[in-house]
N, CA, C and O atoms as a GROMACS GRO file, in nm:
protein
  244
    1UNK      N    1   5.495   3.008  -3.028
    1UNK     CA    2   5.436   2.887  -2.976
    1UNK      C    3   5.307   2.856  -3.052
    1UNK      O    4   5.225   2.948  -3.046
    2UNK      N    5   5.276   2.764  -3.112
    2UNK     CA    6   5.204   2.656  -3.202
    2UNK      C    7   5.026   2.682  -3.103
    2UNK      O    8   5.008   2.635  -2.991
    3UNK      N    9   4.946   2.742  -3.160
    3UNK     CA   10   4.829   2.711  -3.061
    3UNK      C   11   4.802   2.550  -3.019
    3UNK      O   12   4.845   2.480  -3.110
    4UNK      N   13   4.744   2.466  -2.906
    4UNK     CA   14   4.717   2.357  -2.918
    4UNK      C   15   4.580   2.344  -2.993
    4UNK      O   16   4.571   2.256  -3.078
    5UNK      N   17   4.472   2.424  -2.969
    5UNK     CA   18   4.370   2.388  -3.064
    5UNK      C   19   4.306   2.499  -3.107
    5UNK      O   20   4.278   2.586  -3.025
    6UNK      N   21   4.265   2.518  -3.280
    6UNK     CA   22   4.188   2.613  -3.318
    6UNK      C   23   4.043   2.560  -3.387
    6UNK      O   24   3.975   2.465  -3.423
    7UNK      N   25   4.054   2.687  -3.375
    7UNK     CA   26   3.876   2.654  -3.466
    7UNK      C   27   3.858   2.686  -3.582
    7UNK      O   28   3.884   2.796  -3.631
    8UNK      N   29   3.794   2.561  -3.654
    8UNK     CA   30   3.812   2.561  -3.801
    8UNK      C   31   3.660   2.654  -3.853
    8UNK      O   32   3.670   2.738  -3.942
    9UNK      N   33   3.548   2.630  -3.795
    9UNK     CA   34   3.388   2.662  -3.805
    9UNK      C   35   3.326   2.737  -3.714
    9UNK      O   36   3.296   2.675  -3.612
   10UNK      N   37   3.304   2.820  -3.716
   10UNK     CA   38   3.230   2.894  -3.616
   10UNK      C   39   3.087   2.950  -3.730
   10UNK      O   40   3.110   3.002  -3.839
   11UNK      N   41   2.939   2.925  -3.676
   11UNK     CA   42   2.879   2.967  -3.724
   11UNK      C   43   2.734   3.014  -3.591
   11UNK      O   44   2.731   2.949  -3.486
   12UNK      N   45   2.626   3.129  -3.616
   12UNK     CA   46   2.525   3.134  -3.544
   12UNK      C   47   2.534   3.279  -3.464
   12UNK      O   48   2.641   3.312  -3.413
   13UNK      N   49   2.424   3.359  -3.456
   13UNK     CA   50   2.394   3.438  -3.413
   13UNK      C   51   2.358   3.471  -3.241
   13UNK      O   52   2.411   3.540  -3.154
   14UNK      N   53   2.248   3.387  -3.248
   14UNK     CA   54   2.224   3.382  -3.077
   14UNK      C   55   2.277   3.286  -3.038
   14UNK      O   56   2.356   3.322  -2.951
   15UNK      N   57   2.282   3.155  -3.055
   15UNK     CA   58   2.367   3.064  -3.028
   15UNK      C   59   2.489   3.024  -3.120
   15UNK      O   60   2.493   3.037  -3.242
   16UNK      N   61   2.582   2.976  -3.043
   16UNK     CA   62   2.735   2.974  -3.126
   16UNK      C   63   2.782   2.817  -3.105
   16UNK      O   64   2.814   2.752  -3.006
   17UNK      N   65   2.771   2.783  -3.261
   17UNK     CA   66   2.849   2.607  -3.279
   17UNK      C   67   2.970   2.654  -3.325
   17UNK      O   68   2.999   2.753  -3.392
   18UNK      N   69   3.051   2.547  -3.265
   18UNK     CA   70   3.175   2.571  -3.380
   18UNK      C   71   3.278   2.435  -3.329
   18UNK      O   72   3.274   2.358  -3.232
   19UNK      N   73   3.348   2.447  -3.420
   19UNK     CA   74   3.448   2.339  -3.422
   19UNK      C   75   3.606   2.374  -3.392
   19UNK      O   76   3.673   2.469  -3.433
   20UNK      N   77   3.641   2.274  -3.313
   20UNK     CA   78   3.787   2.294  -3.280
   20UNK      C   79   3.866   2.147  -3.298
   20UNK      O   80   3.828   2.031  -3.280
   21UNK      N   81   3.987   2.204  -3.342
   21UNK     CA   82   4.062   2.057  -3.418
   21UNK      C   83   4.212   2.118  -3.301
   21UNK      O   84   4.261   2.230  -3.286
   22UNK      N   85   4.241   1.994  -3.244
   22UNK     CA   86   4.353   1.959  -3.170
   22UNK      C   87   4.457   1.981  -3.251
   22UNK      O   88   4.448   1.887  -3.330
   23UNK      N   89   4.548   2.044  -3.283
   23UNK     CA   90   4.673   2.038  -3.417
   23UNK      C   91   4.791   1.974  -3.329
   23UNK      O   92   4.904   2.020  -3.338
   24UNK      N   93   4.765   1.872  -3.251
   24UNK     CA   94   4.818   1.731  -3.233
   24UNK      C   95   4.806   1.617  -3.263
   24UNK      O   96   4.891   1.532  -3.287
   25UNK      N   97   4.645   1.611  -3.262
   25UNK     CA   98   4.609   1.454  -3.275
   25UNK      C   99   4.503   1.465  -3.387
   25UNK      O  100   4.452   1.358  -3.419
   26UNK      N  101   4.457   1.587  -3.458
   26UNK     CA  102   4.380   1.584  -3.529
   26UNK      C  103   4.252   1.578  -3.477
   26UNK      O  104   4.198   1.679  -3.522
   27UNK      N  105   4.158   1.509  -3.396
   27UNK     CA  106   4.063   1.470  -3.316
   27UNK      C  107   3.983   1.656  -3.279
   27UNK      O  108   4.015   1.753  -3.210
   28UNK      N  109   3.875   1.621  -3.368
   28UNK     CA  110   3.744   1.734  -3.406
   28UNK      C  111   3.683   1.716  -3.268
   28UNK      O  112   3.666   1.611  -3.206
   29UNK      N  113   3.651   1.850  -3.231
   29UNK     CA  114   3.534   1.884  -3.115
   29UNK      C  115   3.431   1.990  -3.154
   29UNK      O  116   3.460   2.098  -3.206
   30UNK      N  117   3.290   1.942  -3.120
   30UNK     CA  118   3.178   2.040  -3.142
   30UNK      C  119   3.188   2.111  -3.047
   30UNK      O  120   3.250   2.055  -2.956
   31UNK      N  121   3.139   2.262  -3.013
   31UNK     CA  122   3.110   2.339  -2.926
   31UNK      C  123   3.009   2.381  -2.952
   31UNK      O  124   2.980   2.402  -3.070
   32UNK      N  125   2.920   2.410  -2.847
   32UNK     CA  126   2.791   2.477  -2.879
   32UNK      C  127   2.728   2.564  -2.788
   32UNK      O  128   2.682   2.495  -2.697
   33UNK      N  129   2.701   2.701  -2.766
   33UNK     CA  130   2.684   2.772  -2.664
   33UNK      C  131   2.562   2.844  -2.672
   33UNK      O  132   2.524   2.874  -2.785
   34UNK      N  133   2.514   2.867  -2.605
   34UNK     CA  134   2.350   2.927  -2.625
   34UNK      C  135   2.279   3.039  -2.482
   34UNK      O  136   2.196   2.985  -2.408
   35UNK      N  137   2.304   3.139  -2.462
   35UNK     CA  138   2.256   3.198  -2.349
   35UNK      C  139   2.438   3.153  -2.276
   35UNK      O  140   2.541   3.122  -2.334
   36UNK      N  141   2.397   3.175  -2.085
   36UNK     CA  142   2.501   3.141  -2.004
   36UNK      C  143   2.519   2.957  -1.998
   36UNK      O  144   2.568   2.901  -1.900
   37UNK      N  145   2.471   2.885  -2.116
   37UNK     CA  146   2.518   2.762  -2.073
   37UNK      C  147   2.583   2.688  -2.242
   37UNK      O  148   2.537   2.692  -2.356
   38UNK      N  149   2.679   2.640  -2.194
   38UNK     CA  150   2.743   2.562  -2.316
   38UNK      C  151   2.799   2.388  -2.323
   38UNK      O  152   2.784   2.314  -2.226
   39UNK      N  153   2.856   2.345  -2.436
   39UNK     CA  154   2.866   2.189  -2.423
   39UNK      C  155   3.010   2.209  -2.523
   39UNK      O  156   3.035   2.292  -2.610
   40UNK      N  157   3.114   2.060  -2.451
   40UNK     CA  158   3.206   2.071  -2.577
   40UNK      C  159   3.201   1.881  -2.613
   40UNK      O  160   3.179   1.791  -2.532
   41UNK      N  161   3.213   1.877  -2.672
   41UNK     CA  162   3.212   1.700  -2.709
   41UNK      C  163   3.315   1.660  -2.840
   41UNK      O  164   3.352   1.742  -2.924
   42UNK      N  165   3.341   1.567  -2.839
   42UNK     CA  166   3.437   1.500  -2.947
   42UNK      C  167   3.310   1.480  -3.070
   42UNK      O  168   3.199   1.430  -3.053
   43UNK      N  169   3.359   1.530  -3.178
   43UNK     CA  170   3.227   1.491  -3.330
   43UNK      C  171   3.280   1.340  -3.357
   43UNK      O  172   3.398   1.307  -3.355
   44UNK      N  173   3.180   1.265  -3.381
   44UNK     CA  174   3.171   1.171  -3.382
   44UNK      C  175   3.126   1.146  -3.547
   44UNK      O  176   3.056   1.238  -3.590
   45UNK      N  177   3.156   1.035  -3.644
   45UNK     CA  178   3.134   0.993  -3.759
   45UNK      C  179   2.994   0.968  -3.750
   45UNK      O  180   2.924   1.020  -3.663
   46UNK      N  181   2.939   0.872  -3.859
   46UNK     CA  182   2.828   0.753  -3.845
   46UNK      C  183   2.901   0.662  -3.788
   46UNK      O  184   2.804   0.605  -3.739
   47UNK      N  185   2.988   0.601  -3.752
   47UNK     CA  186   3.063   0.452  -3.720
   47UNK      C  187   3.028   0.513  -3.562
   47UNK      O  188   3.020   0.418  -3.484
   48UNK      N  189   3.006   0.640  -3.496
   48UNK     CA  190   3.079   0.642  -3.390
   48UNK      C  191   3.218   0.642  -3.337
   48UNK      O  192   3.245   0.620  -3.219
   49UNK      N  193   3.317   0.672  -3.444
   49UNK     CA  194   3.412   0.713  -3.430
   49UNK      C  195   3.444   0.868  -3.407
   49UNK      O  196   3.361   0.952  -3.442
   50UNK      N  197   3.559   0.904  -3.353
   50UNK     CA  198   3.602   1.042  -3.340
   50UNK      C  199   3.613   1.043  -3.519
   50UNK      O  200   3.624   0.946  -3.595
   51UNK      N  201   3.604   1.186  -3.550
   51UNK     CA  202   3.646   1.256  -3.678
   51UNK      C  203   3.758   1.319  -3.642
   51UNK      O  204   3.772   1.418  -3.570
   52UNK      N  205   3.870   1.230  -3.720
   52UNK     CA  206   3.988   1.356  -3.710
   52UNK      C  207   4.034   1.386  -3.822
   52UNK      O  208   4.042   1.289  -3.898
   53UNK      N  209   4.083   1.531  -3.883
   53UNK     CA  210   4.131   1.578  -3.958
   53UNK      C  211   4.297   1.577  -3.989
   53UNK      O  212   4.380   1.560  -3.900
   54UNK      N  213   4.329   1.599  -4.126
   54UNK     CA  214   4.460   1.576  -4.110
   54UNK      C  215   4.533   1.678  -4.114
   54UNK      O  216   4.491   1.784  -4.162
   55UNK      N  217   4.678   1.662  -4.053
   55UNK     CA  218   4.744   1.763  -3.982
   55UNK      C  219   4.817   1.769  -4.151
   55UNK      O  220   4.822   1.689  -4.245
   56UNK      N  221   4.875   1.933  -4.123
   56UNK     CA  222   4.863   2.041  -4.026
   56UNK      C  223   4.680   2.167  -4.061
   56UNK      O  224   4.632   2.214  -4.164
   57UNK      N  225   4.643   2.173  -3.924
   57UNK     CA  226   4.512   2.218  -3.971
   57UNK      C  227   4.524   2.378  -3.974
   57UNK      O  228   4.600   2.444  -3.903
   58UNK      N  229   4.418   2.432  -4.085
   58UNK     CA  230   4.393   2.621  -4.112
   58UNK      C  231   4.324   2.701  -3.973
   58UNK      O  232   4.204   2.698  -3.947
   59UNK      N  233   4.385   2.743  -3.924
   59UNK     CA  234   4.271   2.826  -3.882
   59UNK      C  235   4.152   2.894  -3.920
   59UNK      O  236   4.175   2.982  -4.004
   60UNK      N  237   4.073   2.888  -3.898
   60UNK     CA  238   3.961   3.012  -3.956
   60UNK      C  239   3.962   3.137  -3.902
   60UNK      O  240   4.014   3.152  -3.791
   61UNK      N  241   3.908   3.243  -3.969
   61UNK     CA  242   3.903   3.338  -3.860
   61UNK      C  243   3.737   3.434  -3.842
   61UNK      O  244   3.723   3.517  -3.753
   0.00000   0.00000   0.00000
């Protein structure tokens, strides 16, 4: 079974960003975690558009 979303970027020591790409719709999400509290959001261009990547996407590891 196909993961629905992986993560292409993971970078950071005490706090952890990283990126996850839907390998459906392409459509990029930031994550960002820091201590017990975190955020996930759609990455957004300059236009304010979603950034989506094109399928089929790499995992990182």
């Amino acid at each position: 079974m196909e993961k629905r979303f992986v993560r292409t970027l993971s970078q950071g020591v005490f706090g952890t960003t990283e990126i996850w790409v839907d390998t459906q719709t392409g459509v990029n999400y930031l994550f960002h975690q820091s201590g017990y509290a975190g955020g996930l959001t759609v990455l957004l261009d300059r236009e304010g558009k979603p950034v989506i990547s094109p399928l089929p996407v790499q995992e990182t590891r």
